[in-house]
C-alpha positions as CSV (number, residue, x, y, z in Angstrom):
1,X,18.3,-68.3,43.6
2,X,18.7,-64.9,41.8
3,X,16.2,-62.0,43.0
4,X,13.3,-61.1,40.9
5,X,13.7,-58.5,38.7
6,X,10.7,-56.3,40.2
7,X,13.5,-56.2,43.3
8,X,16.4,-55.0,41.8
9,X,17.4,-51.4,42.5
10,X,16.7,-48.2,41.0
11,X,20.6,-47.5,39.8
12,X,19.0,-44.3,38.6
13,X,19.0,-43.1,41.7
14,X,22.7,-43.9,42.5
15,X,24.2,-42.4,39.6
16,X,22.4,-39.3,39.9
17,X,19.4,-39.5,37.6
18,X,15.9,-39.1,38.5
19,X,13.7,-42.1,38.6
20,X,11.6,-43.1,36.1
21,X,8.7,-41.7,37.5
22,X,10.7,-38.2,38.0
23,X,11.9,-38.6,34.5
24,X,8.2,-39.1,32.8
25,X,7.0,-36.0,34.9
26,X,10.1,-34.1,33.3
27,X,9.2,-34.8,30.0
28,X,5.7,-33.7,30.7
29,X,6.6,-31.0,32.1
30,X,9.3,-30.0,29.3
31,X,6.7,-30.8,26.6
32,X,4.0,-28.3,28.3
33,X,6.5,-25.7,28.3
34,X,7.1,-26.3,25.3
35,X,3.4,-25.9,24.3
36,X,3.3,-22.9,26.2
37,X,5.9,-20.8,24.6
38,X,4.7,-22.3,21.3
39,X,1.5,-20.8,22.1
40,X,1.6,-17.1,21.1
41,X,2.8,-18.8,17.3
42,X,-0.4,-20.9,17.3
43,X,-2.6,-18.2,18.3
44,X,-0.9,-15.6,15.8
45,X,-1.4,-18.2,13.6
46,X,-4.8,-19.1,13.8
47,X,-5.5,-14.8,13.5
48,X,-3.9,-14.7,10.3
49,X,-5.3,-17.8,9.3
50,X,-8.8,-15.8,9.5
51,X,-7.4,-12.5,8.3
52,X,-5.8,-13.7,5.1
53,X,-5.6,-17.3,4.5
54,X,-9.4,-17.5,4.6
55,X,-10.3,-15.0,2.2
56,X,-7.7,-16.5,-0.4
57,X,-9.1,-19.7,0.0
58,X,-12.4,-18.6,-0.4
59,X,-11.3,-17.1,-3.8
60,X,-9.7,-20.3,-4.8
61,X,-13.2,-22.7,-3.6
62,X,-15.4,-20.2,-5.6
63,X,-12.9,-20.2,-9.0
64,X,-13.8,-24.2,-8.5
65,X,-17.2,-24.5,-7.5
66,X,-20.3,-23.8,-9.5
67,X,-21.4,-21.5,-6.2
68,X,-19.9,-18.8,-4.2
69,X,-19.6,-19.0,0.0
70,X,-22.7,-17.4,1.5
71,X,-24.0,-17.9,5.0
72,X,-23.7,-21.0,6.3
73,X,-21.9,-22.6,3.0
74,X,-18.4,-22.3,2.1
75,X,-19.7,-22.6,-1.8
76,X,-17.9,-25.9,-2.2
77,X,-20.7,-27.6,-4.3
78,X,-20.0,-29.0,-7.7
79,X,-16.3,-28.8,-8.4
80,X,-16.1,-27.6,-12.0
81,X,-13.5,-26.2,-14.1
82,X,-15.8,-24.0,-16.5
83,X,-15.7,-21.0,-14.6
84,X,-11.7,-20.5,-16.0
85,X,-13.7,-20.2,-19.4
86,X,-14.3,-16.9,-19.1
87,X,-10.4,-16.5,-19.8
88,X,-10.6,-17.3,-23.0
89,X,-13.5,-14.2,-24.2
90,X,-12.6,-11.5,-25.7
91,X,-13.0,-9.3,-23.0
92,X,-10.7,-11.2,-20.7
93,X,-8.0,-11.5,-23.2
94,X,-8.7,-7.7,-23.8
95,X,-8.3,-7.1,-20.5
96,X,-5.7,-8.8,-19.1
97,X,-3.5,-7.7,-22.3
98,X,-4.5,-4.2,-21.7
99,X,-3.3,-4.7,-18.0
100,X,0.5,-5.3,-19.0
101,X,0.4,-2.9,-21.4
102,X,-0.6,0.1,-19.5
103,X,1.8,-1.8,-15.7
104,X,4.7,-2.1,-18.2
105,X,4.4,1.4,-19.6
106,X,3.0,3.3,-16.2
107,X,6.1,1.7,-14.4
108,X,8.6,3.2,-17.0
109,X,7.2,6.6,-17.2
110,X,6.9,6.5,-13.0
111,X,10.8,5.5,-12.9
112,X,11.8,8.2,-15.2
113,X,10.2,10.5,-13.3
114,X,11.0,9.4,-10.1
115,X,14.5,8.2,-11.0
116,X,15.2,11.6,-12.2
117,X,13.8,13.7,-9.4
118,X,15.7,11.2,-7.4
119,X,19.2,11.7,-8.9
120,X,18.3,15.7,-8.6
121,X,17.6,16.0,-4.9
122,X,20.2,13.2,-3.7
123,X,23.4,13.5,-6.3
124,X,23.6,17.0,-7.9
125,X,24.0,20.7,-7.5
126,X,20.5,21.5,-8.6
127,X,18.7,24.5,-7.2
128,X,16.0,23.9,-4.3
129,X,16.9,20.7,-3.4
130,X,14.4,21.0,-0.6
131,X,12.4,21.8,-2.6
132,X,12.6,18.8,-5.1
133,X,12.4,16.1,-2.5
134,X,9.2,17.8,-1.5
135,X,8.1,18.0,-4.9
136,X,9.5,13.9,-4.8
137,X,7.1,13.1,-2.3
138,X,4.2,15.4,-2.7
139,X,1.7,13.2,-5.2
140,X,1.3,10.8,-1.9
141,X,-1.0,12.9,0.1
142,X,-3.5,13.1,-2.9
143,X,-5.2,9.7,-3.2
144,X,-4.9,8.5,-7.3
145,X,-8.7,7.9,-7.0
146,X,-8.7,12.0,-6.8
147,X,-6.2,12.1,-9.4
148,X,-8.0,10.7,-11.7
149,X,-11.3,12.7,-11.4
150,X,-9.3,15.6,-11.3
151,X,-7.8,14.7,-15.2
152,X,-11.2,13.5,-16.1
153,X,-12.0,17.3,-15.4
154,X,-9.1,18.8,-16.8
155,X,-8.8,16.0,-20.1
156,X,-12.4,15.2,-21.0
157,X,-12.5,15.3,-24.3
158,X,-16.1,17.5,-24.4
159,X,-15.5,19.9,-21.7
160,X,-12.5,19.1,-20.2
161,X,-10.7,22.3,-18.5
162,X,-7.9,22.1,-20.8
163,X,-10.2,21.8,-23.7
164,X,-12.0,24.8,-23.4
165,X,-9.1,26.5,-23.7
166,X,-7.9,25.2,-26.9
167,X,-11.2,26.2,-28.4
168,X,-11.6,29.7,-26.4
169,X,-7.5,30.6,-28.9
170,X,-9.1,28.4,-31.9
171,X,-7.3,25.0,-31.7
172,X,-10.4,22.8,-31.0
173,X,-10.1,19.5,-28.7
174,X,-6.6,19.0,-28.1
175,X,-6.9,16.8,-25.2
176,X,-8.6,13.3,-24.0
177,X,-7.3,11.9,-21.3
178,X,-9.8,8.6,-21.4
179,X,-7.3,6.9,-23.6
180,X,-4.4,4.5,-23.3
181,X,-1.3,7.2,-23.1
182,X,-4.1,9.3,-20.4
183,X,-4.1,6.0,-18.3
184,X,-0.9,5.8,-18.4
185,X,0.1,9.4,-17.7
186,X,-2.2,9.5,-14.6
187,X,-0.9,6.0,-12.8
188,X,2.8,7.1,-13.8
189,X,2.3,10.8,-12.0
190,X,0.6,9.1,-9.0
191,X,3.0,5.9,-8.8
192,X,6.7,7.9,-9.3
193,X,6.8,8.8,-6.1
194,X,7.5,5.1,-4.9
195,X,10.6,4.9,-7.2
196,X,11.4,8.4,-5.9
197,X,11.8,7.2,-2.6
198,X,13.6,3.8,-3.3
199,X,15.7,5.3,-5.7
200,X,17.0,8.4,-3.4
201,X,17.5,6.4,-0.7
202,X,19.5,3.9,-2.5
203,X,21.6,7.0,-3.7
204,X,21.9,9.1,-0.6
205,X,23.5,5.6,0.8
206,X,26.0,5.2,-1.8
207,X,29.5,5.4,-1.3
208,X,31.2,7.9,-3.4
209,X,34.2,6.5,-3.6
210,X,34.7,4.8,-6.7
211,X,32.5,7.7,-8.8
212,X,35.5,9.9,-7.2
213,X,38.1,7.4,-8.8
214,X,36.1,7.4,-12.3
215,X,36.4,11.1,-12.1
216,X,40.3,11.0,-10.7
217,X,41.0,8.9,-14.2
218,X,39.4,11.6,-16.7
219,X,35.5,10.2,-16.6
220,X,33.2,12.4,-17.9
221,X,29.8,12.8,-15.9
222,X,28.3,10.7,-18.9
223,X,30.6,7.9,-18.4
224,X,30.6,7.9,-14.8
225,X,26.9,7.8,-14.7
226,X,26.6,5.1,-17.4
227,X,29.3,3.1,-15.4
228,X,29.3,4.0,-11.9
229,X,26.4,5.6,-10.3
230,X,23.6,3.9,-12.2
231,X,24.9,0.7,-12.0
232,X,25.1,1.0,-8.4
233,X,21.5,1.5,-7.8
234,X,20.3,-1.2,-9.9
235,X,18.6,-2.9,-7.1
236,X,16.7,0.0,-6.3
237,X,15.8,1.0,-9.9
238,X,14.6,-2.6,-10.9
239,X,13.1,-3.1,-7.7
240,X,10.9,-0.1,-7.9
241,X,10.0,-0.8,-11.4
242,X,8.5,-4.3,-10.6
243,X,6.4,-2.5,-7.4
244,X,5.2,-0.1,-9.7
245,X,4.3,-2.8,-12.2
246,X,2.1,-4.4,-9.7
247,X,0.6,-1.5,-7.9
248,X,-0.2,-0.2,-11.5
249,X,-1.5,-3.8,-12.7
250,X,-3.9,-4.0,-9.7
251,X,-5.1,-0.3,-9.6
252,X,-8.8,-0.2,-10.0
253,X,-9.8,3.7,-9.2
254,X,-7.6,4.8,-12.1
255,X,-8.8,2.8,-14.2
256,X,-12.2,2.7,-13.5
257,X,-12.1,6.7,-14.4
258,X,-10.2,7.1,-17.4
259,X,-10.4,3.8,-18.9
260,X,-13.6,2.6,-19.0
261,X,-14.7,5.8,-20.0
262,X,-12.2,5.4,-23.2
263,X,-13.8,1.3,-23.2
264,X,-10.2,0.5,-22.1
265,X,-10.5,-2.6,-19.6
266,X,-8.4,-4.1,-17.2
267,X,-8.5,-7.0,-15.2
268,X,-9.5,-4.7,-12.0
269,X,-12.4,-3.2,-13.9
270,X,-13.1,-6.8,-15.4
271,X,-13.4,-8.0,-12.1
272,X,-15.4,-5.8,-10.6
273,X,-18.3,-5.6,-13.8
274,X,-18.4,-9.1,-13.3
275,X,-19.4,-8.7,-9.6
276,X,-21.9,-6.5,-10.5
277,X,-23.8,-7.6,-13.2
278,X,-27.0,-9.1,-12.9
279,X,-27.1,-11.5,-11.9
280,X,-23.5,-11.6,-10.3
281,X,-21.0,-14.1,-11.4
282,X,-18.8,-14.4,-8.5
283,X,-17.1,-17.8,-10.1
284,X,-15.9,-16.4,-12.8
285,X,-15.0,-13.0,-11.5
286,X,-13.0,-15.2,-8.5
287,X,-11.5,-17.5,-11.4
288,X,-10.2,-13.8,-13.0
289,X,-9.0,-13.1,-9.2
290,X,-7.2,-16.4,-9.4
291,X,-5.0,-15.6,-12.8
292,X,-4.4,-11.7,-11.5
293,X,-2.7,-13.1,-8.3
294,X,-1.1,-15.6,-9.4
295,X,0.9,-13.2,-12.0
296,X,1.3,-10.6,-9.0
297,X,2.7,-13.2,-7.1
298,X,5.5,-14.3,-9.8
299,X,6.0,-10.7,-10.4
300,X,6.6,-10.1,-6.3
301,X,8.9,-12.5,-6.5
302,X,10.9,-11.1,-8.8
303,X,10.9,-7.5,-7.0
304,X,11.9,-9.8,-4.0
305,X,14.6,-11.2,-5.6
306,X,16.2,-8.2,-7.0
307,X,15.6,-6.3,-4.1
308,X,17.6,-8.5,-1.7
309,X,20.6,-8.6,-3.8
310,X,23.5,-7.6,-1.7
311,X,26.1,-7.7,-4.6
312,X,25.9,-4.0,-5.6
313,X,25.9,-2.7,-2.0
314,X,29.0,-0.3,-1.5
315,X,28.1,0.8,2.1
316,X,30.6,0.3,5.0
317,X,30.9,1.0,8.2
318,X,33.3,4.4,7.6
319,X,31.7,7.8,7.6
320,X,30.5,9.0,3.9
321,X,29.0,12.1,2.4
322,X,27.6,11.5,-1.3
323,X,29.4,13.3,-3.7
324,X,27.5,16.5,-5.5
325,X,27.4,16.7,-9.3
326,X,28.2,19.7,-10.8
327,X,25.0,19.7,-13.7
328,X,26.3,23.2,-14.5
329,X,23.7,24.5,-17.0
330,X,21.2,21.8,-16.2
331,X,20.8,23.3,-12.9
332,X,17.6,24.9,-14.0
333,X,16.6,22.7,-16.0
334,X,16.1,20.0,-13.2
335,X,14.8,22.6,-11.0
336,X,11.8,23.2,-14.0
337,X,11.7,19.8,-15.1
338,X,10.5,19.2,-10.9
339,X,8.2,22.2,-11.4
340,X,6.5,20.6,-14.3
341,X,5.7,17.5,-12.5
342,X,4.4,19.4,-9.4
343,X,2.3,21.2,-12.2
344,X,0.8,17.6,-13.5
345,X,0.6,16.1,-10.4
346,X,-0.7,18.7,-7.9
347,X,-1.2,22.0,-9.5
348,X,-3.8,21.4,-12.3
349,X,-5.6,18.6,-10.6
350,X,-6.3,21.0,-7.5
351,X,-7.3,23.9,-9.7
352,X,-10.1,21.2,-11.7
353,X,-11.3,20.3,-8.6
354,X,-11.8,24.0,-7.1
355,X,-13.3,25.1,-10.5
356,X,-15.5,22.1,-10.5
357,X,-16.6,22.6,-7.1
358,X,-17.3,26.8,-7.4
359,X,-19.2,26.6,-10.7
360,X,-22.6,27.6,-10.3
361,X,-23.5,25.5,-13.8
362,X,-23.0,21.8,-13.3
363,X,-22.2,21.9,-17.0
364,X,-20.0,24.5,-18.8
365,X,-19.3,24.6,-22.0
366,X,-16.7,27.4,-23.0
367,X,-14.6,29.6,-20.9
368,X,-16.6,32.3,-20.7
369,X,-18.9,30.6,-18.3
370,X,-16.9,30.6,-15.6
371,X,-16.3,34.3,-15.6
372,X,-19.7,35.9,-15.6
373,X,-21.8,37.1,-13.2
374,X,-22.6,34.6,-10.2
375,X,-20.8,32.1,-12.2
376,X,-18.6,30.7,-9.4
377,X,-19.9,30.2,-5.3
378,X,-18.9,28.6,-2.4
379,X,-22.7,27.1,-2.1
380,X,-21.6,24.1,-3.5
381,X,-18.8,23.2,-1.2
382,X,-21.0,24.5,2.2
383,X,-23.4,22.6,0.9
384,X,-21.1,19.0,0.9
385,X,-19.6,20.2,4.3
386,X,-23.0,20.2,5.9
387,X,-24.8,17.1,4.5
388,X,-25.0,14.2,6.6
389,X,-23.5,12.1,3.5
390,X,-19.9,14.0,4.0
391,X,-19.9,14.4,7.7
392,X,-21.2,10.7,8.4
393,X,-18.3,9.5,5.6
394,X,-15.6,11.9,6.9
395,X,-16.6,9.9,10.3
396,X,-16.2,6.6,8.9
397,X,-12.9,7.2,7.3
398,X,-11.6,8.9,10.6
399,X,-12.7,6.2,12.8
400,X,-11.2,3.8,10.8
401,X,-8.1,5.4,9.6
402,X,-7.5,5.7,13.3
403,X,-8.4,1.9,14.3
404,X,-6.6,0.5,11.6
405,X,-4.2,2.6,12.3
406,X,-3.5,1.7,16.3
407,X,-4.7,-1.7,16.0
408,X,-2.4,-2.8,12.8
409,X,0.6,-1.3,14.5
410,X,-0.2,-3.2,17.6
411,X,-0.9,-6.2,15.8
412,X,2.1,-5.3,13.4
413,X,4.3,-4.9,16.6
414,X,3.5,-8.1,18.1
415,X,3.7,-10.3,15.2
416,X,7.3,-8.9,14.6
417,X,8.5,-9.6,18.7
418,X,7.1,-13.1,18.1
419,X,9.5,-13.5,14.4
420,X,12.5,-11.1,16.4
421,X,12.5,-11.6,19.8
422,X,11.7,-15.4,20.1
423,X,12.7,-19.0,19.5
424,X,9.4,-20.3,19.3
425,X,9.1,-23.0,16.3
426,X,6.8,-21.9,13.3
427,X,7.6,-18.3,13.7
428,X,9.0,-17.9,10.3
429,X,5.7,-18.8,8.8
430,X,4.2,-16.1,10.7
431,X,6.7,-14.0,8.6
432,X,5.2,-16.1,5.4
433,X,1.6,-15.5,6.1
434,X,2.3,-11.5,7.2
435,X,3.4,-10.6,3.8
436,X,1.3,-12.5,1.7
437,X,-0.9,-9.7,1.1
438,X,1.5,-7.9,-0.6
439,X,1.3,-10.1,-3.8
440,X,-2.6,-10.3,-3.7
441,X,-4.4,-7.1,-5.5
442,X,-6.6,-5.3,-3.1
443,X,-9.9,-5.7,-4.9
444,X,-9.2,-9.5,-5.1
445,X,-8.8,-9.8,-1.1
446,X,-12.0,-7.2,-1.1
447,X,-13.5,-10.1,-2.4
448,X,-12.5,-12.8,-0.2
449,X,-13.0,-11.0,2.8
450,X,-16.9,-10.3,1.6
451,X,-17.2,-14.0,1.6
452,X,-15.2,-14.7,4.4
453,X,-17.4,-12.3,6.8
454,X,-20.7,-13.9,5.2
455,X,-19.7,-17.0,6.6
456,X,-17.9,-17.0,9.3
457,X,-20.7,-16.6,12.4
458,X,-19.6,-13.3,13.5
459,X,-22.2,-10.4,12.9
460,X,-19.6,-8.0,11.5
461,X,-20.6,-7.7,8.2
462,X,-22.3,-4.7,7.3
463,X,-20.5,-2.7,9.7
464,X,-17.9,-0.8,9.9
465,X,-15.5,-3.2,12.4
466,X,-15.5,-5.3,9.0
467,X,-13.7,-2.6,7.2
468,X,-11.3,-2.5,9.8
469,X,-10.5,-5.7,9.6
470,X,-9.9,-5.8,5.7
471,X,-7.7,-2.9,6.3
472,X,-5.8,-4.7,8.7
473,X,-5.3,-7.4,7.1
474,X,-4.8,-5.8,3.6
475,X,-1.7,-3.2,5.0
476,X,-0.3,-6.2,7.5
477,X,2.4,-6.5,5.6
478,X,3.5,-2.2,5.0
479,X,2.9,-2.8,9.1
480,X,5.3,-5.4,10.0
481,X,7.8,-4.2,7.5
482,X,8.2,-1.1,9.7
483,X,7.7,-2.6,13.0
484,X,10.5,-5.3,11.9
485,X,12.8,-2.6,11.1
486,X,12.5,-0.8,14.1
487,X,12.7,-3.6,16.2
488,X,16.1,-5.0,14.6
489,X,17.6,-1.4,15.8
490,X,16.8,-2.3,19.2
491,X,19.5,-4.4,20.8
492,X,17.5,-7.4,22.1
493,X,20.3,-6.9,25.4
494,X,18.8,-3.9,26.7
495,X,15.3,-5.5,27.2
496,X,16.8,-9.3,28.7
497,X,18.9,-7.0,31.4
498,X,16.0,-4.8,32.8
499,X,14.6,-9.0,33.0
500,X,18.0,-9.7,34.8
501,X,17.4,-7.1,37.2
502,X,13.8,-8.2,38.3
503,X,11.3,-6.8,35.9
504,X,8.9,-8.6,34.1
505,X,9.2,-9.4,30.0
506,X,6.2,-6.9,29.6
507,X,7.3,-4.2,31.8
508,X,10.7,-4.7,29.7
509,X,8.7,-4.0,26.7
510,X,6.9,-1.3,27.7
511,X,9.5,0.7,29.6
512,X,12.7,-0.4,27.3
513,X,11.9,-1.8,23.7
514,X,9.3,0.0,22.8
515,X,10.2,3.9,23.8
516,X,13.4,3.1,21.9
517,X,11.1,1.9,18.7
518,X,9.3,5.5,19.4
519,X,10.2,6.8,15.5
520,X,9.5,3.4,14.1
521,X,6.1,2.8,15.4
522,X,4.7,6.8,14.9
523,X,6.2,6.3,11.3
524,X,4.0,3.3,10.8
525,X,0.9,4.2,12.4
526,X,1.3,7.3,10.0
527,X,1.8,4.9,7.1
528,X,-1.2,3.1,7.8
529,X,-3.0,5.8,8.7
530,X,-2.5,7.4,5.0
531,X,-3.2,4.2,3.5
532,X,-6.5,3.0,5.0
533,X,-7.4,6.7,4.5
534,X,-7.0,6.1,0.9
535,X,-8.0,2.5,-0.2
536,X,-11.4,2.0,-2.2
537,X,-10.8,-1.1,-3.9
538,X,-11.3,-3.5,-1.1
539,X,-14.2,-1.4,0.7
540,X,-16.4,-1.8,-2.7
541,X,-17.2,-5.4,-1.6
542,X,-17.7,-4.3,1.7
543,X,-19.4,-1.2,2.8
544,X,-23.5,-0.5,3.7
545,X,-25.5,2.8,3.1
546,X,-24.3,3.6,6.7
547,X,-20.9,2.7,6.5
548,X,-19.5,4.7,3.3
549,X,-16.4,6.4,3.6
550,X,-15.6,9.0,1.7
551,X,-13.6,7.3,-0.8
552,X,-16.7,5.2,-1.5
553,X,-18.4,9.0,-1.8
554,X,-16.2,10.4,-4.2
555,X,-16.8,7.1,-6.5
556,X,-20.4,7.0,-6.6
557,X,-20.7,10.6,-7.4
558,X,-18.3,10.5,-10.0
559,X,-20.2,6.9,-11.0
560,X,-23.9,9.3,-10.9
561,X,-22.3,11.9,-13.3
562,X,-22.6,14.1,-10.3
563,X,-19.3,15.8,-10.8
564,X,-19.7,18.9,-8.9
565,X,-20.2,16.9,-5.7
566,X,-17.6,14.5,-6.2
567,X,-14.9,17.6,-6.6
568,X,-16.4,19.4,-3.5
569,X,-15.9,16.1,-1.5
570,X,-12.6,15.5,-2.9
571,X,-11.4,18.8,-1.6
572,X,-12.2,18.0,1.6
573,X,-10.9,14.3,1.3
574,X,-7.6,16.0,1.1
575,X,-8.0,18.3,3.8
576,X,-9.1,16.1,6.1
577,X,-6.5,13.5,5.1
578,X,-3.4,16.4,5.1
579,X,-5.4,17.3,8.8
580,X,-5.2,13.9,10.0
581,X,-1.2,13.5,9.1
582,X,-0.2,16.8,10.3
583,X,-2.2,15.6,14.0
584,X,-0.2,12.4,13.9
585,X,3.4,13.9,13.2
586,X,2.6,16.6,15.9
587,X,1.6,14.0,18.4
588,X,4.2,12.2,17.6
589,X,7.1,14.8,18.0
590,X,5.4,16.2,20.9
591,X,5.6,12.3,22.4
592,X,9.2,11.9,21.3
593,X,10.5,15.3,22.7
594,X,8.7,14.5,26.3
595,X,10.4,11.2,26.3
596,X,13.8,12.8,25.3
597,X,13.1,15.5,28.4
């Protein structure tokens, strides 16, 4: 009689496998590993999830729903599809047709300009090269929300600066910037200097080689420019057109200032009168919200698309040196034609502000007025640098400047080792979720944060940790661009030998990966630091009586007709942000040189 079968052997055991026991406990033990290495994804995850997800879905509930999210209540009550019928007033149609007019024009102008300084400072002969780039660059360090107040001194068509003079030699009222060619000048002179970059980049990169072969065969610097050289940087010059286009579409400061002055409205400015009318109408502003992003999204894409085109790439691995134009006569030219912009863009503005700020008179209404007796003082801007509205604003923007600053690096850092310098599953949605940002306009994701905050039970809101945390989440993606890039220089072999040789992954990080990323990460907590220094879109949703900054200062004194004060506390915005950026690239270098010693 055969054996039962509960008494045959374990043959697992004879051939060499564990029993079946042993095997279950494996798998266990494989699949909690497995969780575990998995779990830095999940928990980056669920961060962004609050950071960003949230918010947008937020906007999308409240476009639906007949109520917006408050405490306690997501909003979702009564699903309805009449908030989208605001899209069809005139004002919305107005709006949003105004918005790609002035993106479409503003991102031409900016390209020209930027294109051309571009081509000067990387390509050509010109004189003060140095000079140039600086020039290139220079419109950065003044926020466009100053910009603007600056032309609205300079162009008003009453008593604008530029206006009084026209009437002081008999021409009248030349000038009024609060119209649709002033709206466009102003973003143009504030945005060029992202295509300046791109574009000079692109072209200090480029191998000179075949513009040397055009010229070999009898190519005239027309034709090889037409053929060679342009054509080259396509990428860069369509790319930085269509990041223009959307910065420019979802610019609210700008034109807050010079357009609704001139009753030009854009979907920024439609937005926010919506939220703040009485009483609000959060659904249909958020149902606005929902039509600006989605166009910024399809236009992101594009600039995506065309900016990771490899076909036009002509760099190799062989040592190059760009070639040098000869412009011959057009030397000065380019040098005056950069002189001009610095004139527009820096020059002028900064003399309107320091006029504004020294005259005695809030009001002036010819040129004489500003020469007379006791008609200019420092009282004014003494006074703004001792009242507790400046200082406790200056405060507020430095604290968090510098915490958005630290903590989105940080966060920026980490998020990029997890997509980098892991297998873990689901990183690439990390990447996903990171950038999305990017394609959402900063006032609308002001918006979904203010909702977000009201309901999530976390007592942030009215503080300033909540600005923080917009800012963070708003700049993630400028972050973890330049954290990704720093940490793809780093050879990922250098950190897993100082694991061979007994150290731990986080002593590895913090002793190998990340004083070789030095550069990297001081270049993007610089970054952010500029750029949470100069965002007031997304804090006009957000900020208390105790927790303006002085972005949110400048604003309502320019919204109060209180110009004097809003050009004394501009001045200062820009010292204190130039003060700021020349202590981070000194502690910086000084950091870099002690780790080279």
């Amino acid at each position: 009689m055969s054996a039962p079968i509960t008494d045959l052997p374990d043959l697992s055991e004879k051939q060499g496998m564990p029993p079946v026991e042993k095997r279950g406990d494996l798998t266990k033990n494989r699949l909690a590993g497995q969780l575990r290495r998995s779990m830095p994804t999940w928990l980056m995850l669920a961060l962004l999830a609050m950071l960003i997800l949230m918010p947008v879905a937020l906007i999308l509930i409240s476009a639906f729903s007949s109520s917006t999210p408050r405490p306690g209540s997501i909003g979702l009550n009564g699903l309805t599809l009449e908030n989208f019928n605001v899209l069809a007033s005139h004002q919305s149609v107005k709006a949003m047709g105004n918005s790609l007019v002035v993106a479409m024009c503003a991102s031409v102008l900016a390209m020209l300009i930027g294109g051309t300084l571009a081509f000067l400072a990387a390509r050509t002969n010109v004189w003060g090269k140095a000079v140039i780039y600086f020039i290139g660059i220079a419109p950065m360090f003044l926020p466009s929300l100053v910009g603007a107040l600056a032309w609205s001194l300079l162009a008003g068509p009453a008593t604008g600066y530029l206006n009084l003079l026209t009437r002081a030699i008999g021409m009248g009222n030349v000038f009024n910037v609060y119209t649709m060619p002033g709206l466009i000048l102003v973003l143009a002179l504030y945005y060029a200097p992202y295509a300046f970059l791109l574009i000079h980049g692109a072209m200090t990169l480029m191998n000179p080689d075949l513009e040397e072969a055009a010229s070999v065969h009898g190519g005239s610097l027309k034709k090889i420019l037409s053929t060679v050289t342009f054509p080259l940087v396509t990428p860069a010059i369509l790319g930085s057109g269509v990041l223009i286009f959307a910065l420019t579409m979802e610019n609210f400061p700008v034109a807050q200032m010079i357009g609704t002055p001139g009753q030009i409205e854009t979907l920024p400015t439609f937005i926010y009168r919506l939220m703040n009318s009485a009483p609000a109408r959060g659904n249909e502003a958020a149902a606005v919200a929902v039509v600006l992003t989605v166009i910024l999204i399809a236009v992101t894409a594009i600039q995506q698309r065309v900016v990771m085109k490899r076909n036009f790439t002509t760099v190799s691995g062989k040592g190059m040196k760009p070639r040098m134009m000869d412009i011959g006569k057009l030397r000065w030219a380019g040098l005056a034609f950069a002189m001009v912009y610095f004139t527009l863009a820096i020059v002028l503005p900064v003399v309107a502000l320091l006029l504004a700020s020294l005259q005695s008179s809030p009001y002036v209404s010819n040129l004489g007025q500003l020469w007379g007796e006791d008609a200019l003082s420092f009282w004014s801007l003494f006074q703004t640098l001792q009242s507790a509205t400046f200082l406790d604003a200056a405060r507020n923007s430095v604290v968090v400047a510098a915490c958005v600053a630290v903590v989105g690096a940080a966060l920026a850092f980490y998020l990029s080792y997890i997509v980098y310098r892991t297998k873990t599953p689901g990183r690439k949605s990390l990447e996903f979720v990171a950038m999305l940002p990017l394609a959402i306009p900063a006032i609308v994701m002001g918006l979904g944060l203010l909702w977000t905050w009201l309901v999530l039970p976390f007592p942030v809101y009215g503080t300033i940790v909540v600005l923080i945390i917009a800012f963070i989440a708003i700049y993630l993606p400028q972050g973890y661009r330049g954290m990704s890039a720093s940490i793809l220089q780093v050879d990922k072999d250098l950190e897993d030998s100082a694991v061979l040789l007994g150290s731990t992954r986080a002593r590895a990080v913090s002793y190998v990966t990340l004083p070789l990323m030095k550069t990297g990460v001081m270049s993007t907590i610089l970054l952010l630091l500029m750029l949470a220094m100069r965002e007031l879109s997304a804090a006009l949703f957000l900020f208390t009586s105790d927790t303006r900054l002085l972005a949110i200062v400048v604003f309502d004194n320019y919204d109060n007709g209180a110009l004097r004060s809003a050009a004394s506390t501009s001045l200062l915005y820009i010292l204190v942000i130039l003060t700021l950026v020349l202590i981070a690239k000194a502690f910086g270098a000084r950091a870099t040189n002690g780790e080279a010693r």
